[in-house]
C-alpha positions, 0 to 999 in steps of 0.5 A, a space after each residue: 848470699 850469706 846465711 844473714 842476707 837471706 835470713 834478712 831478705 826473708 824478714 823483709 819478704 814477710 813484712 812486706 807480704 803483711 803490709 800489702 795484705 794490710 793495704 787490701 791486696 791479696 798475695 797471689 804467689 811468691 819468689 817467681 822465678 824465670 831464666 831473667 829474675 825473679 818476682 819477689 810477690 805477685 799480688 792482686 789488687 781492685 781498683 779502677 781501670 783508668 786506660 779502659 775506663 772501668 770503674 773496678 778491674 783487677 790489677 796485677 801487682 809485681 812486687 819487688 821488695 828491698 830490705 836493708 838493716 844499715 845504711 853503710 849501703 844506703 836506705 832500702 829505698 835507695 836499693 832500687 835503682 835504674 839497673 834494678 827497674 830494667 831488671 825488674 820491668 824485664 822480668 815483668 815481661 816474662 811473666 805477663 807473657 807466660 801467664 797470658 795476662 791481659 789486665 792492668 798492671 803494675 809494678 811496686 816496690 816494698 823497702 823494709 828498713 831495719 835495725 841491725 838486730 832486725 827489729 822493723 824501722 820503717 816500711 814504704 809501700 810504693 805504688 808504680 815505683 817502676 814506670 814501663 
């Protein structure tokens, strides 16, 4: 990766950290790395249960985060892709296991648009953007 992809990639991550904390979540850890991939955010989040019908529980939200400063490639959005999500849903397994989590889960998705001088454009967070 260049010097300005990670440069941006590290932008996007900041940004996306600071619009989760805005949304109520609390960042548990960042770049978690296994021999599959990596999770660019683990956060928590309070909120109801629906399989167990538990008014609050907390869930577990692995965030992937997808920054782009043109469109010559696509949008941030359209950055996550079929082939991503597998990634991403396998690399969730590897986590869930390796941390013995029992709870609800999730995976989101941040996409971070901006412009080429890296002022922010626009920020979606995406709630169960990748479906198990």
């Amino acid at each position: 990766m260049t010097t300005s992809r990670q440069s941006t990639g590290r932008l996007g991550e900041e940004i996306a950290v600071r619009t989760l904390r805005e949304a109520g979540l609390s960042i548990v850890e960042r770049n978690w790395r296994c021999p599959a991939g990596e999770l660019d955010i683990v956060a928590e989040e309070t909120g109801p249960d629906y399989a167990s019908g538990e008014a609050d529980a907390v869930w577990l939200v692995l965030v992937e985060v997808r920054t782009r400063s043109s469109t010559s490639r696509g949008t941030a959005r359209q950055a996550f892709t079929p082939r991503k999500q597998a990634k991403l849903r396998e690399v969730a397994g590897h986590y869930l296991q390796e941390k013995g989590w029992r709870g609800p889960w999730r995976i989101d998705a941040v996409a971070v648009q901006l412009d080429r001088s890296g002022r922010e454009l626009a920020v979606e967070h995406i709630r169960h953007a990748v479906m198990g």
